[in-house]
C-alpha positions in Angstrom: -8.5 250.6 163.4 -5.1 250.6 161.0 -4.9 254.7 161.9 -4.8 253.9 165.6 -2.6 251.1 165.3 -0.3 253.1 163.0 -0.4 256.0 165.9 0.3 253.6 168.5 3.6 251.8 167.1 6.0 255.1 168.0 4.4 254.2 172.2 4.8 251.3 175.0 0.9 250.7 175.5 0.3 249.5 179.1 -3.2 248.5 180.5 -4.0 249.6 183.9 -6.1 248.2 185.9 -8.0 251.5 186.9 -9.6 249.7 190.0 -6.3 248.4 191.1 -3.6 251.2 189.3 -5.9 254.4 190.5 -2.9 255.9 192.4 -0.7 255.7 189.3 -3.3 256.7 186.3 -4.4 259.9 189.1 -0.7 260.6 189.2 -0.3 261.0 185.5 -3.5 262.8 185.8 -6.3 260.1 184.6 -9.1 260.2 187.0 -12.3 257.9 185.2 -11.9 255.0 183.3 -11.3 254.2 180.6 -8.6 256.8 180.1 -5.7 257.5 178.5 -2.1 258.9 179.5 0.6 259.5 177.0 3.9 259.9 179.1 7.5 261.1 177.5 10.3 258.9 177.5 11.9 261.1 180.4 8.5 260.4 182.3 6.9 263.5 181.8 2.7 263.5 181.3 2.8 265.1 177.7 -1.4 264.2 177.1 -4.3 262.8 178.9 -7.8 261.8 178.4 -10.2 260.5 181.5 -13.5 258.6 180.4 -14.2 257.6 176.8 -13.1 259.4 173.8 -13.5 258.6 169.9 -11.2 257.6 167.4 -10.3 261.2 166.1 -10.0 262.8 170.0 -7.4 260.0 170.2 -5.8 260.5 167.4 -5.4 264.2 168.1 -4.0 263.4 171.3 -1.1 261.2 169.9 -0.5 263.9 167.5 -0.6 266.4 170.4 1.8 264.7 172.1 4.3 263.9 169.2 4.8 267.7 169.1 5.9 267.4 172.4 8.0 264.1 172.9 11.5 264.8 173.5 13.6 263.3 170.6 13.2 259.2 170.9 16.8 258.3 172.0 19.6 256.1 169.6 19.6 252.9 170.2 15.6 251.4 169.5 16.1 248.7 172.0 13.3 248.3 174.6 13.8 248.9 177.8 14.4 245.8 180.2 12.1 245.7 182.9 
């Protein structure tokens, strides 16, 4: 979907395994599969969704969550792992 895709480019998407990540996605507060955590740059959960959700819940999350990012930081280098 180009709305999603468009939503998504601001974020780092990571796929968790649920199965093998459950400790991690619990921690950011997703506890079913498939879910959804949107996390700040300074690591703070800012939304989450556990279980499936449409394309507008989604949405509203990410625009949720924009209203709460801190400001994206200078330089729009990625991280190095």
């Amino acid at each position: 979907d180009p709305t999603v895709r468009t939503a998504t480019q601001a974020y780092y998407c990571v796929v968790l395994a649920y199965n093998v990540d459950k400790p991690l996605a619990e921690r950011w507060g997703v506890t079913d599969a498939p879910g959804v955590a949107l996390i700040g740059s300074n690591g703070r959960v800012l939304e989450t969704s556990s279980g499936f959700i449409d394309r507008n819940t989604l949405l509203a999350l990410f625009k949720k969550a924009d209203g709460e990012a801190p400001p994206a930081p200078a330089s729009t280098t990625a991280p190095k792992p």
